[in-house]
Backbone as JSON Lines, residues from 0, in Angstrom:
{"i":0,"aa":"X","n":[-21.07,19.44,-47.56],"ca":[-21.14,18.08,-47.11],"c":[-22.61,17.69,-47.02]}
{"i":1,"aa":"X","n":[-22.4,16.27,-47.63],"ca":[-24.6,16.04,-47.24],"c":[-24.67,15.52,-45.98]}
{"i":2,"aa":"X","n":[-25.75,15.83,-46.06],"ca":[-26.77,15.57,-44.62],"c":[-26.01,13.82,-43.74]}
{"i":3,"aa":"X","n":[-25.88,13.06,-44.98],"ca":[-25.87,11.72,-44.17],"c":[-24.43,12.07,-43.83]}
{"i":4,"aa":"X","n":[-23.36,12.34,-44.85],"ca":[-21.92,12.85,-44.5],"c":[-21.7,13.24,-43.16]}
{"i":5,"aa":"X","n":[-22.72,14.44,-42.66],"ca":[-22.53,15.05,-41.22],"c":[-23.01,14.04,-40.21]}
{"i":6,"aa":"X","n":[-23.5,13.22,-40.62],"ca":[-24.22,12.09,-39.51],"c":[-23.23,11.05,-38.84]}
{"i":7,"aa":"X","n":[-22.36,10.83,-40.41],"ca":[-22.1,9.92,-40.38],"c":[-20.22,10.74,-39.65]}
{"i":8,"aa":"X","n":[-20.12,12.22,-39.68],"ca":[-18.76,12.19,-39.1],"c":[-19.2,12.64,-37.57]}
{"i":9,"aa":"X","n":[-20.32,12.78,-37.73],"ca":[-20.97,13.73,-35.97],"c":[-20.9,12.13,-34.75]}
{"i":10,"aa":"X","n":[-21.16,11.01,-35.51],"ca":[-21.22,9.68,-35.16],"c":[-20.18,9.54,-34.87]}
{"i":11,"aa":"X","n":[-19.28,9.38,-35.52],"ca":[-17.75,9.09,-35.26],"c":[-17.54,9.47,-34.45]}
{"i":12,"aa":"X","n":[-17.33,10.95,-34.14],"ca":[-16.44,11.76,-33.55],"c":[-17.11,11.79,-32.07]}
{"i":13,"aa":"X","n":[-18.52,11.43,-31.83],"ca":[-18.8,11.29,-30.68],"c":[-18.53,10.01,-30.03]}
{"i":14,"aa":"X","n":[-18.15,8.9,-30.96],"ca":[-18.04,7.39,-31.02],"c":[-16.39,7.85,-30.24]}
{"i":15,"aa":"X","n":[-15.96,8.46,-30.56],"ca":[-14.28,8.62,-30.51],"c":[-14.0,9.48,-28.98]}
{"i":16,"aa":"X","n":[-14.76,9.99,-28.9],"ca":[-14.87,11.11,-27.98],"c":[-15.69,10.26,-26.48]}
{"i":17,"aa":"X","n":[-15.86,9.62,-26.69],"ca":[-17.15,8.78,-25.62],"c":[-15.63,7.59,-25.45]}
{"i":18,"aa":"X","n":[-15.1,7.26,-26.78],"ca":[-14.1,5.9,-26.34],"c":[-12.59,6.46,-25.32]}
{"i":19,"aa":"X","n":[-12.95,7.67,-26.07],"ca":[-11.43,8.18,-25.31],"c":[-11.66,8.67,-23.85]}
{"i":20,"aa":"X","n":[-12.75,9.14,-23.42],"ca":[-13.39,9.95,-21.94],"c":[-13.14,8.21,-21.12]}
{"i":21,"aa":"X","n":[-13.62,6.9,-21.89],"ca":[-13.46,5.99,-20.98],"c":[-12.37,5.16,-20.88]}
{"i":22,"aa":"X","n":[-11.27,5.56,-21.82],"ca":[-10.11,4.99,-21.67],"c":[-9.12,5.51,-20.48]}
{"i":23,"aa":"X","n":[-10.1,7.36,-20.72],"ca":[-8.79,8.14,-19.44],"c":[-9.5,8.18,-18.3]}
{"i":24,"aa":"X","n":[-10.67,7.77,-17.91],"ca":[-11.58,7.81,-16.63],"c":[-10.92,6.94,-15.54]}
{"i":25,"aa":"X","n":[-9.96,6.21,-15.53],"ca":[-9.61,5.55,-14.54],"c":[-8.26,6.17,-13.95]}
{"i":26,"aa":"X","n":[-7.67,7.15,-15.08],"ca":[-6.74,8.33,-14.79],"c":[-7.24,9.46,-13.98]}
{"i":27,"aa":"X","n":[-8.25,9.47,-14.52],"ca":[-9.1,10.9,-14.1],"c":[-9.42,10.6,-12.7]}
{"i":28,"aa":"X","n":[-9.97,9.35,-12.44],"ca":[-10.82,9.06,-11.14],"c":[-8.74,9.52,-10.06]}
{"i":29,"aa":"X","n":[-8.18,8.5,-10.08],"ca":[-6.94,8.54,-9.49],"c":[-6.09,10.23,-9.67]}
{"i":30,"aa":"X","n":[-6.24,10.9,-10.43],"ca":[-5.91,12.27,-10.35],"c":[-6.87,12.74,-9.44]}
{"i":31,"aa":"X","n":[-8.02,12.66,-9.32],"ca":[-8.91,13.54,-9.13],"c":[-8.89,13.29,-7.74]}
{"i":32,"aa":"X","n":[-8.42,12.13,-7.0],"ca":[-8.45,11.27,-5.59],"c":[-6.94,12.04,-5.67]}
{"i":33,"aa":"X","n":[-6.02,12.51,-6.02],"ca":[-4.65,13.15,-5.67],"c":[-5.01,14.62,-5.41]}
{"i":34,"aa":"X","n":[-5.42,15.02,-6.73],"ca":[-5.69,16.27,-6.39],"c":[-7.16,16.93,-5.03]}
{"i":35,"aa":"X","n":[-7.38,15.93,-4.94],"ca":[-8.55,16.48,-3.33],"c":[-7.84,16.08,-2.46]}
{"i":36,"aa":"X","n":[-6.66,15.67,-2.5],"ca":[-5.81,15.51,-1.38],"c":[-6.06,15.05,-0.16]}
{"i":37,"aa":"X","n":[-6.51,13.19,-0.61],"ca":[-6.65,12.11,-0.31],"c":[-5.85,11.21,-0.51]}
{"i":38,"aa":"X","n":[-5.66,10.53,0.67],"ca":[-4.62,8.78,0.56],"c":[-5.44,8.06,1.51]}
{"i":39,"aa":"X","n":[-5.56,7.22,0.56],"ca":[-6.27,6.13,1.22],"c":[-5.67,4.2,1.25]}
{"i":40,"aa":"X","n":[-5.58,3.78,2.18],"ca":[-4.84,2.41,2.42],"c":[-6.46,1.51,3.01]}
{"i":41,"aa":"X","n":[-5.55,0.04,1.98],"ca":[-6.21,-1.15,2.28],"c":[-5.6,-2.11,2.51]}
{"i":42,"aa":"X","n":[-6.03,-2.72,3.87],"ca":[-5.14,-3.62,4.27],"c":[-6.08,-4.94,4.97]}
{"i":43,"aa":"X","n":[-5.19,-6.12,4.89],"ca":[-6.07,-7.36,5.34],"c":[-5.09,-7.63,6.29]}
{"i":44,"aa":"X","n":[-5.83,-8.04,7.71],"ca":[-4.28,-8.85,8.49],"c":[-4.97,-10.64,8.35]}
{"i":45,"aa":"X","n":[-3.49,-11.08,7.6],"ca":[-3.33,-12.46,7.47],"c":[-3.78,-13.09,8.74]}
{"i":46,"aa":"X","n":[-3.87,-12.93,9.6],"ca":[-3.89,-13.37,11.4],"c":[-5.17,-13.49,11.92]}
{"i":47,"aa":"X","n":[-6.17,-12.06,11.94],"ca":[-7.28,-12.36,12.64],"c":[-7.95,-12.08,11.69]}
{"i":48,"aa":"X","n":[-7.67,-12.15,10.12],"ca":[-8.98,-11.92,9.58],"c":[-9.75,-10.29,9.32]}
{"i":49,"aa":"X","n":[-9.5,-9.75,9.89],"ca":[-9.66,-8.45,9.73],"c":[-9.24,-7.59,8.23]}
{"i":50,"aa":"X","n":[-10.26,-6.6,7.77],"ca":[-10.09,-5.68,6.54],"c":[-10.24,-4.62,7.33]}
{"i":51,"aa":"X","n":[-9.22,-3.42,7.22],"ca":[-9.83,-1.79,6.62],"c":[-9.34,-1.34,5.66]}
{"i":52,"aa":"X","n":[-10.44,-0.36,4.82],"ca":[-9.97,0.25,4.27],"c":[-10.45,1.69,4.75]}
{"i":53,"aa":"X","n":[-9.56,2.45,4.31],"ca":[-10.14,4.05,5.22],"c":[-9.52,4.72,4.34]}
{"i":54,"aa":"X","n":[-9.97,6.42,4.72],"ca":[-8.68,7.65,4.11],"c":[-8.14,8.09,5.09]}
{"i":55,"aa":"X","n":[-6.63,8.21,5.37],"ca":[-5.87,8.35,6.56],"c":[-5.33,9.75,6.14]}
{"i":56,"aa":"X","n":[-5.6,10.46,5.15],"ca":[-5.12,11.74,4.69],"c":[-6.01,11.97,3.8]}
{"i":57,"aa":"X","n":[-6.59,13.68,4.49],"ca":[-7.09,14.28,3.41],"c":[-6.96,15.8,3.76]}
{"i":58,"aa":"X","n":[-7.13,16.07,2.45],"ca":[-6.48,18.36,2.78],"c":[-5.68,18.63,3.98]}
{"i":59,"aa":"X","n":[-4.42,17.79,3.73],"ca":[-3.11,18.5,3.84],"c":[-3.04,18.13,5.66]}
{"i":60,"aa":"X","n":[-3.54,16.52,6.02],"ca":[-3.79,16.14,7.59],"c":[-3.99,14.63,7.19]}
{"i":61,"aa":"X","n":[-3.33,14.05,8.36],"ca":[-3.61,12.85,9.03],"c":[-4.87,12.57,9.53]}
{"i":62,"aa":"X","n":[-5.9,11.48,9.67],"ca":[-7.16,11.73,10.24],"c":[-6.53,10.98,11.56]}
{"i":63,"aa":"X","n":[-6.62,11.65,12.43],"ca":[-6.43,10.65,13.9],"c":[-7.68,9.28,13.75]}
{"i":64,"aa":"X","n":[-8.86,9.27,13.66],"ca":[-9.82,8.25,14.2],"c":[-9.07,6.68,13.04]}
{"i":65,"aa":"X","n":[-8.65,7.37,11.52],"ca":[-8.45,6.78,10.75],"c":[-6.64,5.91,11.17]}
{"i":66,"aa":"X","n":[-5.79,6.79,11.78],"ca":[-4.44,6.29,12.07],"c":[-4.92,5.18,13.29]}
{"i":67,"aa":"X","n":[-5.84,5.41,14.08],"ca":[-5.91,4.33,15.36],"c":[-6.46,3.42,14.67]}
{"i":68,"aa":"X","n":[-7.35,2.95,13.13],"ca":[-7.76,2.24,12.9],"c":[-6.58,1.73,12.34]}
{"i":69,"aa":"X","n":[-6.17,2.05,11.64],"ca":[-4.7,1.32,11.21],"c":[-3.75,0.65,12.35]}
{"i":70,"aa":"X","n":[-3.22,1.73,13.24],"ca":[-2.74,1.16,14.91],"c":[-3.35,-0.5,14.83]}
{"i":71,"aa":"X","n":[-4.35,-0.13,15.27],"ca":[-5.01,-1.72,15.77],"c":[-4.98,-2.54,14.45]}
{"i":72,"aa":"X","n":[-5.05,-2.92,13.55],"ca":[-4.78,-3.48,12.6],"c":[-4.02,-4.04,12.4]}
{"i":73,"aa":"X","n":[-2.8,-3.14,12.81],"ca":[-1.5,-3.73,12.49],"c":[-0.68,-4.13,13.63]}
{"i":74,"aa":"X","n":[-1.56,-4.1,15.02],"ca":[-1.32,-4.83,15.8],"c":[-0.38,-5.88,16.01]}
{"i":75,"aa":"X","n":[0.26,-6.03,17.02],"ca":[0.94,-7.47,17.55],"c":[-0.05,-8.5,17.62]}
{"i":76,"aa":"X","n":[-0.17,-9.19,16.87],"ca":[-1.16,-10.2,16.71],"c":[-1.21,-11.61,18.07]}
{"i":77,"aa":"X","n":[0.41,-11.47,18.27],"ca":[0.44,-12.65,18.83],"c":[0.48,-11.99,20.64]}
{"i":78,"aa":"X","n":[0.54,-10.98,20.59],"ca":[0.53,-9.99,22.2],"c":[-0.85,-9.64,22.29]}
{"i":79,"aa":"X","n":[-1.39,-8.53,21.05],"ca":[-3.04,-8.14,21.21],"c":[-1.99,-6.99,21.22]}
{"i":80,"aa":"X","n":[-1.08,-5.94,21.98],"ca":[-0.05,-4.77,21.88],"c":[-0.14,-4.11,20.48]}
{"i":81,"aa":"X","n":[-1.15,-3.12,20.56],"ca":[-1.03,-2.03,19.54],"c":[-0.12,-0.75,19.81]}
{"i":82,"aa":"X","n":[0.48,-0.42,18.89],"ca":[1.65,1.06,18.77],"c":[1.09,1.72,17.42]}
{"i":83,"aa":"X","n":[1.51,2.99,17.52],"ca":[1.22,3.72,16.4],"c":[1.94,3.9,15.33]}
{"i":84,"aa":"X","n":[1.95,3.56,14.35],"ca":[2.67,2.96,13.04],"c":[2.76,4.45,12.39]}
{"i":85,"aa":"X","n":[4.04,4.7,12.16],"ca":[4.48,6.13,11.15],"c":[3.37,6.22,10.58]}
{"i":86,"aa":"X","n":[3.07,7.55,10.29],"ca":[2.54,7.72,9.46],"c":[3.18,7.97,7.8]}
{"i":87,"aa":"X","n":[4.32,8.22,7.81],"ca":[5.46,8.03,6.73],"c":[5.27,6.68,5.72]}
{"i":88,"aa":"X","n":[5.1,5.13,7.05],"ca":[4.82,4.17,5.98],"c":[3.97,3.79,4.78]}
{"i":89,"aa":"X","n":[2.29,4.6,6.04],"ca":[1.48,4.39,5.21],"c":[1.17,5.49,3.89]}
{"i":90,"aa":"X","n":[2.27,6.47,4.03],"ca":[2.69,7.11,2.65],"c":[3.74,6.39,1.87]}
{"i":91,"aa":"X","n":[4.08,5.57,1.94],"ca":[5.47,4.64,1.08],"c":[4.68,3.84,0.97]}
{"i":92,"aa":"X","n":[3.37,2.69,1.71],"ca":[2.59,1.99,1.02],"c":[1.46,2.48,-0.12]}
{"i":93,"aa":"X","n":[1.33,3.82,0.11],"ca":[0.11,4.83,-0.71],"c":[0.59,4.7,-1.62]}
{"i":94,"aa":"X","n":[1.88,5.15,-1.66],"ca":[2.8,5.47,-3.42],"c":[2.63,3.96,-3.86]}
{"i":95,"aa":"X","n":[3.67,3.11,-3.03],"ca":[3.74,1.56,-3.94],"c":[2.51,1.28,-4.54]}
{"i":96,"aa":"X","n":[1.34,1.13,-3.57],"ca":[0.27,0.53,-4.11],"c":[-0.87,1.1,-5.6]}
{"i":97,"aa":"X","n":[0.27,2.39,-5.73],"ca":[0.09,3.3,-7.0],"c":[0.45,2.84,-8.16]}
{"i":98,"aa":"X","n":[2.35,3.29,-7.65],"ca":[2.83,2.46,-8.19],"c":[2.89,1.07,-9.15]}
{"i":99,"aa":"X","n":[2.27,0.02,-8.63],"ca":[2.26,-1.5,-9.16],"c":[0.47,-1.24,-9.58]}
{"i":100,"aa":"X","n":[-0.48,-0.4,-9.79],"ca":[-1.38,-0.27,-10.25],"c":[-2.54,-1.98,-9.5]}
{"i":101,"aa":"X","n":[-1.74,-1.73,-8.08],"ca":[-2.79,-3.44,-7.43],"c":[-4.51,-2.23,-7.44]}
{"i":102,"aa":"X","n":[-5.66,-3.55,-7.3],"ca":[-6.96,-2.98,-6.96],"c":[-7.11,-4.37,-5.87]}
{"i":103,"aa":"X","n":[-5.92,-4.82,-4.65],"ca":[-6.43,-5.52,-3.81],"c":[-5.59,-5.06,-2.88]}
{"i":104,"aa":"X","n":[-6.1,-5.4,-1.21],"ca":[-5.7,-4.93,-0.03],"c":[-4.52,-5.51,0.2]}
{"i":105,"aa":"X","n":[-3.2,-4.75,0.48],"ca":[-2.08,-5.57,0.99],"c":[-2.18,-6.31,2.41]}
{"i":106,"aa":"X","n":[-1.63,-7.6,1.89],"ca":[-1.57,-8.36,2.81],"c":[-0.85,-8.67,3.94]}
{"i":107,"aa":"X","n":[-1.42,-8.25,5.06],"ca":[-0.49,-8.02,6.13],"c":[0.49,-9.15,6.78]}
{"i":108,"aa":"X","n":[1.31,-9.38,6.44],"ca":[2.19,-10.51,7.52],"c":[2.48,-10.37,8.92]}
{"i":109,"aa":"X","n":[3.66,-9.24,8.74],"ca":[3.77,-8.69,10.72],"c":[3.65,-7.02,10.06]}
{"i":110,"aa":"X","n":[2.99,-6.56,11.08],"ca":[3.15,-5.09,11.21],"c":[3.89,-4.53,12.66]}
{"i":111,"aa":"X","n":[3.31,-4.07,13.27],"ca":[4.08,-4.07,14.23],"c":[3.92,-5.03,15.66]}
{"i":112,"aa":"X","n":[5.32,-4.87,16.07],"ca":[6.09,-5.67,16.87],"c":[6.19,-5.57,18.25]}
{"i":113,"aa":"X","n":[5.86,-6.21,19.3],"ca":[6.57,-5.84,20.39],"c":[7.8,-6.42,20.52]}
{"i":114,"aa":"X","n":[8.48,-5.81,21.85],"ca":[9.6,-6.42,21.57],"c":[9.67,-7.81,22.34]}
{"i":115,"aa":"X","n":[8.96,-8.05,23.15],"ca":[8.86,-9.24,23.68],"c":[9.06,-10.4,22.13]}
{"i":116,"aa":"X","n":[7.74,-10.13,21.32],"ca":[7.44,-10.78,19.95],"c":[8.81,-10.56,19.61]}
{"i":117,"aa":"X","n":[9.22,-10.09,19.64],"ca":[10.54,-9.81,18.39],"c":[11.56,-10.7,18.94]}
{"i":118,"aa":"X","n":[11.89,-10.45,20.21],"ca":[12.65,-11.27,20.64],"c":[12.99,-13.18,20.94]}
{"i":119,"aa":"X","n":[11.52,-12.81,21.13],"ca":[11.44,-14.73,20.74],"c":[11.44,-14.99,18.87]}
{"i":120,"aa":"X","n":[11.21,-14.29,18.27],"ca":[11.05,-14.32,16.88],"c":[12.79,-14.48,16.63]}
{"i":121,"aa":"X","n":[13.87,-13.64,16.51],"ca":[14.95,-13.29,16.69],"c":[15.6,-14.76,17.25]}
{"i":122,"aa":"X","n":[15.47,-15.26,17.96],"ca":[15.73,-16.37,19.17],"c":[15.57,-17.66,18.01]}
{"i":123,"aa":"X","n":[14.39,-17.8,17.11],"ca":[14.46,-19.31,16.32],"c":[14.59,-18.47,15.12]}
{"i":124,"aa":"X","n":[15.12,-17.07,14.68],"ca":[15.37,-17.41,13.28],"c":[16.91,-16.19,13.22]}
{"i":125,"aa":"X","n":[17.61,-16.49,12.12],"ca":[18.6,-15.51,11.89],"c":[17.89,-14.05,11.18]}
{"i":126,"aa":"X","n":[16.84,-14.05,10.1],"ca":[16.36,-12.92,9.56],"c":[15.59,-12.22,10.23]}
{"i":127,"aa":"X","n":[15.41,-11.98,11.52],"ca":[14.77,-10.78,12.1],"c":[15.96,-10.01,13.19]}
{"i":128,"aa":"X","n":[15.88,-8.91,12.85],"ca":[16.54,-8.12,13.36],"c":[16.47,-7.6,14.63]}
{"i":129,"aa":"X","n":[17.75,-7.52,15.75],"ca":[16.81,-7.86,17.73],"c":[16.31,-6.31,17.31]}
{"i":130,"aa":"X","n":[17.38,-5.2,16.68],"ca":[16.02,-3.9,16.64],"c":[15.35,-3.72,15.76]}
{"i":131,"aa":"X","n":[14.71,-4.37,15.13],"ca":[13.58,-4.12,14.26],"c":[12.65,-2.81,14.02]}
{"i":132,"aa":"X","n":[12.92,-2.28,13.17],"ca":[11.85,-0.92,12.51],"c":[10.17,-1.62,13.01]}
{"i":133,"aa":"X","n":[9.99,-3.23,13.2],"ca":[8.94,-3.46,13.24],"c":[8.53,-2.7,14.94]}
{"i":134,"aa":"X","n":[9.3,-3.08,15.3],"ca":[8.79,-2.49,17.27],"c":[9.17,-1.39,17.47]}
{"i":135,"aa":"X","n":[9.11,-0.14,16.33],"ca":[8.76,1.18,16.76],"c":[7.66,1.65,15.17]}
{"i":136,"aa":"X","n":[6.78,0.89,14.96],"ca":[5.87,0.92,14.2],"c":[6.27,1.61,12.64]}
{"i":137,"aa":"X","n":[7.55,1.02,12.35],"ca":[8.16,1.88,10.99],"c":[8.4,1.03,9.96]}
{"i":138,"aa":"X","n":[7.47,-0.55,10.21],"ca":[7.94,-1.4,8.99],"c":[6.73,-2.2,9.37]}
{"i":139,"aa":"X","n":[6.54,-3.09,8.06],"ca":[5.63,-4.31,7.35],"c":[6.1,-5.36,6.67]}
{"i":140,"aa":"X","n":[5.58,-6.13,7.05],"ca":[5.91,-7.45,6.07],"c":[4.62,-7.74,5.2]}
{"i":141,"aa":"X","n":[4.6,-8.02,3.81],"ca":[3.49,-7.71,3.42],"c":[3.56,-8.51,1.95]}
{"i":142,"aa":"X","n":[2.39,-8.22,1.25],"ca":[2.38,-8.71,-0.22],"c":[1.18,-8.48,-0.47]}
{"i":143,"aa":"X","n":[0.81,-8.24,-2.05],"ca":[-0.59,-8.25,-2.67],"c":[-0.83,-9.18,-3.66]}
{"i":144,"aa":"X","n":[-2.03,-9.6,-3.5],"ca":[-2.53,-10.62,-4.49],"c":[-2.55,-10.68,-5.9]}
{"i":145,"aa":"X","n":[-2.82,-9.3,-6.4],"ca":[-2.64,-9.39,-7.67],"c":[-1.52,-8.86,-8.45]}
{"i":146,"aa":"X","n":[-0.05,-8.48,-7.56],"ca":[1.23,-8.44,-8.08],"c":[1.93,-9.64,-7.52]}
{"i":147,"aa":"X","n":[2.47,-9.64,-9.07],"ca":[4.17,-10.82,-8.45],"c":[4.64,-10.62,-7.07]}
{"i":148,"aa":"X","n":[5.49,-11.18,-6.49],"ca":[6.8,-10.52,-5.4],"c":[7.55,-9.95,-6.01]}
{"i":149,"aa":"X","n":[8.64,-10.59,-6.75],"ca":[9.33,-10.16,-7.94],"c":[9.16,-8.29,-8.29]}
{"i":150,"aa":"X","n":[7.83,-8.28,-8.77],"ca":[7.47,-6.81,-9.12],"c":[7.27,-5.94,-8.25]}
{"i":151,"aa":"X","n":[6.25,-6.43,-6.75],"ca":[6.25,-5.47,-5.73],"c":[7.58,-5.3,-5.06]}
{"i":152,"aa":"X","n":[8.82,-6.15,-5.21],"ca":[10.1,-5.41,-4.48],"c":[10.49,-4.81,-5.62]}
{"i":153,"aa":"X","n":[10.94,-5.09,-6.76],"ca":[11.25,-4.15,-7.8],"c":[11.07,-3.07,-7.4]}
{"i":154,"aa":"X","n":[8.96,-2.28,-7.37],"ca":[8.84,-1.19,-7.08],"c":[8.95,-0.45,-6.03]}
{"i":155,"aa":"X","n":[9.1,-1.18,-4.91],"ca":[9.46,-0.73,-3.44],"c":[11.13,-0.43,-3.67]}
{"i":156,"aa":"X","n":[11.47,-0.54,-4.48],"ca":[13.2,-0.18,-4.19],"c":[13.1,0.46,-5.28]}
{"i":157,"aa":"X","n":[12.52,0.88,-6.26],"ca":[12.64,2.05,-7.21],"c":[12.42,3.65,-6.4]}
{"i":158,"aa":"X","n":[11.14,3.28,-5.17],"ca":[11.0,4.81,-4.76],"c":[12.26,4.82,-3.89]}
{"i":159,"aa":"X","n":[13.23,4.07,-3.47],"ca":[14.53,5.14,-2.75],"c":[13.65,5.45,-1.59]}
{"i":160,"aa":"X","n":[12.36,4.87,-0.63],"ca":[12.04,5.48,0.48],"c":[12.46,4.94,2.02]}
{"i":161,"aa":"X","n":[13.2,3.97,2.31],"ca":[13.68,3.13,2.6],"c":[14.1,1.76,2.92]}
{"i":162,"aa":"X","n":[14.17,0.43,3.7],"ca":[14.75,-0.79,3.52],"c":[13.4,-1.4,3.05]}
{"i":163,"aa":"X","n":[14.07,-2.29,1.86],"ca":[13.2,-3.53,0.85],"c":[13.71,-4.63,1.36]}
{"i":164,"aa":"X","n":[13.01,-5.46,2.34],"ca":[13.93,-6.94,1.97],"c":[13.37,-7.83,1.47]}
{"i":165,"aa":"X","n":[13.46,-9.01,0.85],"ca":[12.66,-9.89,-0.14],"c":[13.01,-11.6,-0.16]}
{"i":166,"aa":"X","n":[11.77,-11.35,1.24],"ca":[11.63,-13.47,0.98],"c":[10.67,-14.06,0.76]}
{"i":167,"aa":"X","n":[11.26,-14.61,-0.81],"ca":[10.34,-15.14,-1.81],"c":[9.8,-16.89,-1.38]}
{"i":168,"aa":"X","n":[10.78,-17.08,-0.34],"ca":[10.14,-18.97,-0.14],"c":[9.5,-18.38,1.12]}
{"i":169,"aa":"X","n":[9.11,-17.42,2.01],"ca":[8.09,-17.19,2.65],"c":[7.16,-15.94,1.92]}
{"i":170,"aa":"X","n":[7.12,-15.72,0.6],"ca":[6.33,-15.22,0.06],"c":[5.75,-14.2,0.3]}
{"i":171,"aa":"X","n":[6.65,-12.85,0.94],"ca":[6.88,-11.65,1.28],"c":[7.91,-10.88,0.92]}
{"i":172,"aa":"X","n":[7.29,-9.24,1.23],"ca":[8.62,-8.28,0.93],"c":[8.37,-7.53,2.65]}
{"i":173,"aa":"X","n":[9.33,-6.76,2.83],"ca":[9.73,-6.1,3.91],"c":[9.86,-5.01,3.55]}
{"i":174,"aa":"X","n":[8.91,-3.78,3.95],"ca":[9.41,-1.94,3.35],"c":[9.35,-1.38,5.06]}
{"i":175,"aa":"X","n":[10.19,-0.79,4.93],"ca":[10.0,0.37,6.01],"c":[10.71,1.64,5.75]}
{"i":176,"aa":"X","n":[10.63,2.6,6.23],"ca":[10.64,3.74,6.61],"c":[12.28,4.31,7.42]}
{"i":177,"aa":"X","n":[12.92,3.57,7.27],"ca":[14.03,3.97,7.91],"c":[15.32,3.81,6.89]}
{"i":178,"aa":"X","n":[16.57,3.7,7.07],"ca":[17.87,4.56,5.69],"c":[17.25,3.23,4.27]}
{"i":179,"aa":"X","n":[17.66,4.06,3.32],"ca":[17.81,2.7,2.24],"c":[18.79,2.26,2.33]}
{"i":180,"aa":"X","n":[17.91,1.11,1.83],"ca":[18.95,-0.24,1.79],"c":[18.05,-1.38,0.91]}
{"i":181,"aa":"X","n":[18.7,-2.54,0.45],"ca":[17.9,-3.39,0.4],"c":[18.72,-5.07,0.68]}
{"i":182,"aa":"X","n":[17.79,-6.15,0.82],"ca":[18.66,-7.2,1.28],"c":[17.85,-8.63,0.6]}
């Protein structure tokens, strides 16, 4: 082979080799965040304005400082009443938000509930439930910006992790942590 021949396949093949390392680098980065055995959640509450994002799991543990940041977050907005939210959910939001491939913070509607809240909530509408998964910190009302509704309940009821409910004229889905179901 001549000289320019080898140039011209040494070119290529590094041309090919450089295109393919950056096609799978966004695989790699997300394997590589699984395999160090990390989960990490982002969340906005619609209410006061507030962002975290944190890692609430890493090597095979919950971070306590990281679960109280979530706690308060997902707060009773309309009490100030923080409870400690499964840690189960924010593994069923880890997967979804895998899942639907979002790169924005889900948007918090209600997280958790007191029951005082629940009960006046319950009182002017038929769709909240008087026991709500929300007032023992095992459910969200939620949505992300850069998926449909449509698609984020789709994928919330593909993992089988438990209840999806889906209201699209208040422009939310409902996941929690307790039997499947969906409504």
């Amino acid at each position: 082979m001549s000289k320019a021949g080898v140039s011209t396949l040494f070119t290529r093949r590094r041309f090919l080799a450089v295109s393919a390392a950056a096609i799978a680098m966004p695989h790699v980065a997300n394997a590589t965040a699984i395999a160090s055995g990390q989960r990490k959640i982002s969340l906005d509450n619609t209410h006061t304005g507030e962002t975290l994002t944190t890692v609430y799991w890493q090597k095979g543990d919950y971070i306590d400082g990281a679960l109280q940041e979530v706690d308060y977050i997902m707060r009773d907005f309309r009490t100030g009443d923080v409870h400690p939210i499964d840690p189960r959910l924010l593994d069923l939001l880890n997967g979804l938000h895998r899942k639907v491939g979002s790169r924005k913070p889900y948007q918090i509607v209600s997280g958790y509930r007191s029951p005082e809240t629940n009960a006046e909530l319950a009182e002017h509408s038929d769709g909240v439930a008087k026991r709500s998964l929300h007032m023992q910190g095992m459910a969200m009302d939620l949505r992300l910006g850069d998926v449909r509704l449509k698609t984020l309940r789709k994928a919330a009821v593909s993992l089988e992790a438990g209840g999806v409910g889906y209201y699209p004229n208040s422009n939310f889905i409902h996941v929690d942590v307790g039997r499947v179901r969906t409504w």
